[in-house]
N, C-alpha and C positions, 0 to 999 in steps of 0.2 A: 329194087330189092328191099325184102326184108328183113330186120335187123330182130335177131335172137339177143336179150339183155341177160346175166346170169349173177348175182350177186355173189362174191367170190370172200369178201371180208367180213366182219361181225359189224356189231354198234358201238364199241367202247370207242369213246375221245372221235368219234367224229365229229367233224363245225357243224354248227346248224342249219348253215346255208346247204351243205352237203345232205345232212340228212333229210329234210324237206326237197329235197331234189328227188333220192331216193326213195322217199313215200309217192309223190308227184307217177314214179315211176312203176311204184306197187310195189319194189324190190325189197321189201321189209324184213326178209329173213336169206341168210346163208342159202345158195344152192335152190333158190326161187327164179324160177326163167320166165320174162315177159315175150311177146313179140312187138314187135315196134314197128311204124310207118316207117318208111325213108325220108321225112322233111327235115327241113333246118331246126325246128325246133326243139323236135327231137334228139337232135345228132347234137347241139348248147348242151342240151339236160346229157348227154351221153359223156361232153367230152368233162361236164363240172365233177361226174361223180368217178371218173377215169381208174382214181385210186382203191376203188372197193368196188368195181362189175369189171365185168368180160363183156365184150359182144362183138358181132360182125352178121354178114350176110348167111343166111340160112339157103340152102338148097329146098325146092320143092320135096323131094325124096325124103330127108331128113325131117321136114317139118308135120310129113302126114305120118310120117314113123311116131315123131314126138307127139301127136296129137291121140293118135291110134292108141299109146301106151302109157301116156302119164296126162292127158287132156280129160278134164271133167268140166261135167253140169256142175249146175247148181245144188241138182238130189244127192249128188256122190256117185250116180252112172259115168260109165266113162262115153265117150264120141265115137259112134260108128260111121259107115257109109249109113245104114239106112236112115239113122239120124239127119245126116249133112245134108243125103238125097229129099228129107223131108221137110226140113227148116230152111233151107239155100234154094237157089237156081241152078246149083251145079250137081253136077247125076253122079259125083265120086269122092271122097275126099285126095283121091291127089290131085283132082281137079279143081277142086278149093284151095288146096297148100299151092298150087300154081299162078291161080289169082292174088293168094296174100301174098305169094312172095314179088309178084307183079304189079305190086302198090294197086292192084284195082278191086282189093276185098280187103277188110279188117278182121283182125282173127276174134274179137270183142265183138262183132256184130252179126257175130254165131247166136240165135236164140240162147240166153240162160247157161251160157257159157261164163265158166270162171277163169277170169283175164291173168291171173296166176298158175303157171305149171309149178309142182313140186317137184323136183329133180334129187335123186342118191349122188352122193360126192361120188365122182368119178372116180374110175376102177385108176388103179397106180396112182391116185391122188393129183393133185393139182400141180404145175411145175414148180411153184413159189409164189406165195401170196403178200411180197413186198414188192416186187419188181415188175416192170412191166412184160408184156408179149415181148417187146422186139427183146430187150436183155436176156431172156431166158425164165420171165415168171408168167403169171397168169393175168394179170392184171391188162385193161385196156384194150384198145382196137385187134383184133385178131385175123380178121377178113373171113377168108372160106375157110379158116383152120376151125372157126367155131365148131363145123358140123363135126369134126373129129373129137373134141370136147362131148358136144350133146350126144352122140352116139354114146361116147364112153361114161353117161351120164345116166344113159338107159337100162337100170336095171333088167335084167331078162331073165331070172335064173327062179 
């Protein structure tokens, strides 16, 4: 599976060990979502910067939603199917979001795709951004709750 990253905190008074985590990550700004491989390396860099991102496993469904609506090029177009169907080997983009979420495609290895989604603060706001998921805040491993987040992330209006 793949892991949806979402930076949840600012920059003030973070270590600097943290914040070069966080660049490493691209998570340079508030309400910035990467996608991540599922390896060990990854999941070090996930669990050092705990205290300022959210993340967990993304559903295919959710991730062709987030791409469909907040995923861009490099020109500022956003990613369609005929797009996907013409730069990939896969004929759809939920058949892409299927493969990323199935560790056997990178969402980065989209031609001239930007490895940064922009994300609006979730609708009703965040639960708490000092504590963690399990105590009742935002912060840290989340699992499938992620896609509830990202959904509530996707502006539509």
């Amino acid at each position: 599976m793949s892991y949806a990253a979402i930076r949840v905190r600012g920059t003030v008074n973070v270590r600097g060990d943290i914040s070069d985590t966080l660049m490493m990550l691209r998570l340079n700004r508030v309400n910035h979502c990467v996608i991540l491989p599922n390896d060990p390396a990854t999941e070090g860099m996930l669990r050092k910067a705990k205290d300022y991102i959210t993340w967990g496993e993304l559903r295919p469904e959710t991730l062709a939603k987030l791409i469909l609506k907040k995923g861009r090029l490099e020109s500022g177009k956003g990613i369609t199917d005929a797009y996907v169907k013409k730069n990939t080997k896969y004929k759809s983009l939920i058949a892409f979001s299927k493969a990323v979420c199935e560790d056997k495609e990178r969402f980065v290895n989209l031609e001239s795709v930007k490895p940064v989604i922009r994300l609006h603060p979730p609708i009703k706001g965040y639960e708490g951004i000092k504590r963690t998921f399990v105590e009742g805040g935002a912060l840290g491993y989340r699992g499938e709750k992620i896609n509830d987040l990202v959904d509530r992330m996707i502006f539509e209006g």
